[in-house]
SELODO-714067 format. One record per residue: residue number from 0; residue in three letters; x, y, z of N, C-alpha, C, CB in turn. Coordinates in steps of 0.1 Angstrom, whole numbers, plus 5000, padded with zeros to 4 digits. Each point is the difference from the previous one (the first is absolute). Glycine has a CB too. Layout:
<atoms>
(atom NUM, 'ALA', (X, Y, Z), (X, Y, Z), (X, Y, Z), (X, Y, Z))
...
</atoms>
This chain:
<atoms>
(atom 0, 'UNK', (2731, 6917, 7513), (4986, 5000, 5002), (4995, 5013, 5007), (5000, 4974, 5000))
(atom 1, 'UNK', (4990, 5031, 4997), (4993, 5012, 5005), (4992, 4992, 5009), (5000, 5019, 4981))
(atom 2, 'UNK', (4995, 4994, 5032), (4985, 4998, 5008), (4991, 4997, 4989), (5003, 5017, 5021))
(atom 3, 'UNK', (4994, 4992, 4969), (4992, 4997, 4992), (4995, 4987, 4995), (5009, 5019, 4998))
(atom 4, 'UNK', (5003, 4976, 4997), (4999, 4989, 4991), (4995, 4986, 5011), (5020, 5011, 4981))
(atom 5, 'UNK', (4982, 4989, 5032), (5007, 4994, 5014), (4981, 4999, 5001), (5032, 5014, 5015))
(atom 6, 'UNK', (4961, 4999, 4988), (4989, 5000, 5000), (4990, 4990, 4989), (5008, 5023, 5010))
(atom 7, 'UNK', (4998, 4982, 4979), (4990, 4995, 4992), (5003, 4985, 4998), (4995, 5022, 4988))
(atom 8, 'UNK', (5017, 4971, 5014), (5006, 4985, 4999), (4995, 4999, 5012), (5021, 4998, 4986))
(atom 9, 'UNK', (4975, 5008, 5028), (4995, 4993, 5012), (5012, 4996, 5010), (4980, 4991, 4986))
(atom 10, 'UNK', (5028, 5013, 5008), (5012, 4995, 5006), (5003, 5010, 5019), (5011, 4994, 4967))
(atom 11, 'UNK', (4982, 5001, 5040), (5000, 5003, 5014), (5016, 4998, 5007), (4973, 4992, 4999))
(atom 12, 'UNK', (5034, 5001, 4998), (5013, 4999, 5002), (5006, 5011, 5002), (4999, 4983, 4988))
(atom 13, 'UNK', (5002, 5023, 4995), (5007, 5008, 4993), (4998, 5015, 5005), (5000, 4983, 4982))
(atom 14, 'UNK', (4989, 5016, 5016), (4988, 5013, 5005), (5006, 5007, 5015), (4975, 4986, 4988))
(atom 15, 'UNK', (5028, 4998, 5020), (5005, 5003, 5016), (5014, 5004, 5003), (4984, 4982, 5006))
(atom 16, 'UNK', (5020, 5014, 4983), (5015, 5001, 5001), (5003, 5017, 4995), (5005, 4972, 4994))
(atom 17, 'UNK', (4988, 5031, 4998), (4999, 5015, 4993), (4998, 5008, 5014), (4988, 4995, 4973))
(atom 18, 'UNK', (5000, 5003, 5031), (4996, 5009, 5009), (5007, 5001, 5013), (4979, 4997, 4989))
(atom 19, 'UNK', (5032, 4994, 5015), (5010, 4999, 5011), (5010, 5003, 4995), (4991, 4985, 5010))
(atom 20, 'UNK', (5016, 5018, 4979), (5006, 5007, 4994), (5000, 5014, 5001), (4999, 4983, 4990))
(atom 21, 'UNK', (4988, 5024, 5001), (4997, 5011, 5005), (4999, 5006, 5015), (4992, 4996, 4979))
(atom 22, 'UNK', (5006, 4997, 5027), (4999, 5004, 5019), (5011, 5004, 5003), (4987, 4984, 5009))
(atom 23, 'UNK', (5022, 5004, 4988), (5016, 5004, 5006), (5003, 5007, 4993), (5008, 4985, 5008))
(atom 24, 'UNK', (4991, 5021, 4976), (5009, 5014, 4997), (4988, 5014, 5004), (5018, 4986, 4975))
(atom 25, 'UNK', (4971, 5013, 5031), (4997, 5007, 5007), (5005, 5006, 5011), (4988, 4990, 4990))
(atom 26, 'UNK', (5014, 4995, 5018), (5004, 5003, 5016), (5015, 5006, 5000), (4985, 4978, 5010))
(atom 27, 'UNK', (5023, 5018, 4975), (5014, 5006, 5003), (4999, 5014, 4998), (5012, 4981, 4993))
(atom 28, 'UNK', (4983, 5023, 4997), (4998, 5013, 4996), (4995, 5008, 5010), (4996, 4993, 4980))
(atom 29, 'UNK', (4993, 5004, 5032), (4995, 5001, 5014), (5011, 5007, 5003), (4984, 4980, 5006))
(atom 30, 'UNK', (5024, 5007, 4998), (5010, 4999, 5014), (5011, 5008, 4997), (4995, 4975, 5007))
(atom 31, 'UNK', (5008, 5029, 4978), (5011, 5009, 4993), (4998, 5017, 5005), (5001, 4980, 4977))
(atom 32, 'UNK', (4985, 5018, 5017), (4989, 5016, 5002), (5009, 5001, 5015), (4967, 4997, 4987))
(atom 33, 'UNK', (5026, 4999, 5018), (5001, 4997, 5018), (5012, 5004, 5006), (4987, 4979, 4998))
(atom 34, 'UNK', (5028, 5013, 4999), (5010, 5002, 5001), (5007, 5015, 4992), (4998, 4974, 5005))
(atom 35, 'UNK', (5000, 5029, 4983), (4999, 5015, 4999), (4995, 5011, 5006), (5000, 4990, 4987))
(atom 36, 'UNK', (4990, 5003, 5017), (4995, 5016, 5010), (5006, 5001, 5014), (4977, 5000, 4990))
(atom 37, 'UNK', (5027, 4989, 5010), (5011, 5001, 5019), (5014, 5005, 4995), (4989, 4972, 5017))
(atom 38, 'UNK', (5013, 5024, 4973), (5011, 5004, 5000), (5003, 5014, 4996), (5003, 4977, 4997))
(atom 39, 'UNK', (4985, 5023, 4994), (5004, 5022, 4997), (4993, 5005, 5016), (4992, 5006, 4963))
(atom 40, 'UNK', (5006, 4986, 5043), (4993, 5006, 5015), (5010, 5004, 5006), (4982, 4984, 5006))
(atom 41, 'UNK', (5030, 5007, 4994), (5009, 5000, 5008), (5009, 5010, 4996), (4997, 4979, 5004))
(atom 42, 'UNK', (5007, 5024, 4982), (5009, 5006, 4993), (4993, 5017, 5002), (5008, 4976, 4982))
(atom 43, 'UNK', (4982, 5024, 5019), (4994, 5014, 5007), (5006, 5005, 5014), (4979, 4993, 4989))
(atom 44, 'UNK', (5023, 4991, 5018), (4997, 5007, 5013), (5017, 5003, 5003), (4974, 4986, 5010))
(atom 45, 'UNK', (5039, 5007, 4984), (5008, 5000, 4998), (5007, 5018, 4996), (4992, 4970, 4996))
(atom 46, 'UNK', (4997, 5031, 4995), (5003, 5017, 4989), (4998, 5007, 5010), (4991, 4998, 4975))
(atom 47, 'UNK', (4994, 4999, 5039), (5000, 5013, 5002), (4998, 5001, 5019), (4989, 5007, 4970))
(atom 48, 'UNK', (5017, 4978, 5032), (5000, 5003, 5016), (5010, 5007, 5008), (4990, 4981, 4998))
(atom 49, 'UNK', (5025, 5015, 4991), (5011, 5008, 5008), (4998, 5013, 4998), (5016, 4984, 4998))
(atom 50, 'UNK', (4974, 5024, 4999), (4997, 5017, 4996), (4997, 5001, 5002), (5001, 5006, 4990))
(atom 51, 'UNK', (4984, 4986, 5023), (4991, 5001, 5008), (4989, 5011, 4989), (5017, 4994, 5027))
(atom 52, 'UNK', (4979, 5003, 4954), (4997, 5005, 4994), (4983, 4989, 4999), (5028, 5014, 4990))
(atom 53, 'UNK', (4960, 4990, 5003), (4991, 4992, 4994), (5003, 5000, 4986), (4984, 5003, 5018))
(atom 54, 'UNK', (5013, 4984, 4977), (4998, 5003, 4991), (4987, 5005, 4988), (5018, 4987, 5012))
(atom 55, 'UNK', (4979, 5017, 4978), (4992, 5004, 4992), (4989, 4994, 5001), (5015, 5007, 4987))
(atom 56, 'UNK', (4975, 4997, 5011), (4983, 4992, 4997), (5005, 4992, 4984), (4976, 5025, 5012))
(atom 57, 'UNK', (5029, 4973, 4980), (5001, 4994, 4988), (5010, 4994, 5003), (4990, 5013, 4984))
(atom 58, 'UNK', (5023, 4983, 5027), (5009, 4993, 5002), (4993, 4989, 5011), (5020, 5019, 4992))
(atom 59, 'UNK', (4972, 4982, 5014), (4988, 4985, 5009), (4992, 4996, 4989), (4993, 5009, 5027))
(atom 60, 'UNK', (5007, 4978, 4981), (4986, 4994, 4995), (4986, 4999, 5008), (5017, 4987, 4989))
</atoms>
């Protein structure tokens, strides 16, 4: 069953279950984003602290 169909059958159930669905592969996709960017944070600081180097304007975020 689609939101769609969920809507037009009235089906409030279904509709609720969809939209809590979509949240949580929101929030993972969030929390993934999230954990990528600490981790290439880290892997920067890894590359260029023992060289006491900075790194590039296009290698930050």
């Amino acid at each position: 069953m689609t939101y769609e169909k969920a809507v037009r059958d009235n089906d409030k159930c279904f509709r609720y279950k969809l939209r809590m669905r979509i949240l949580v592969a929101e929030g993972l996709l969030q929390t993934y984003c999230h954990y990528a960017c600490q981790k290439k944070n880290e892997i920067l600081d890894l590359r260029f602290k023992p060289y006491g180097e900075n790194p590039d304007e296009g290698e930050t975020l």
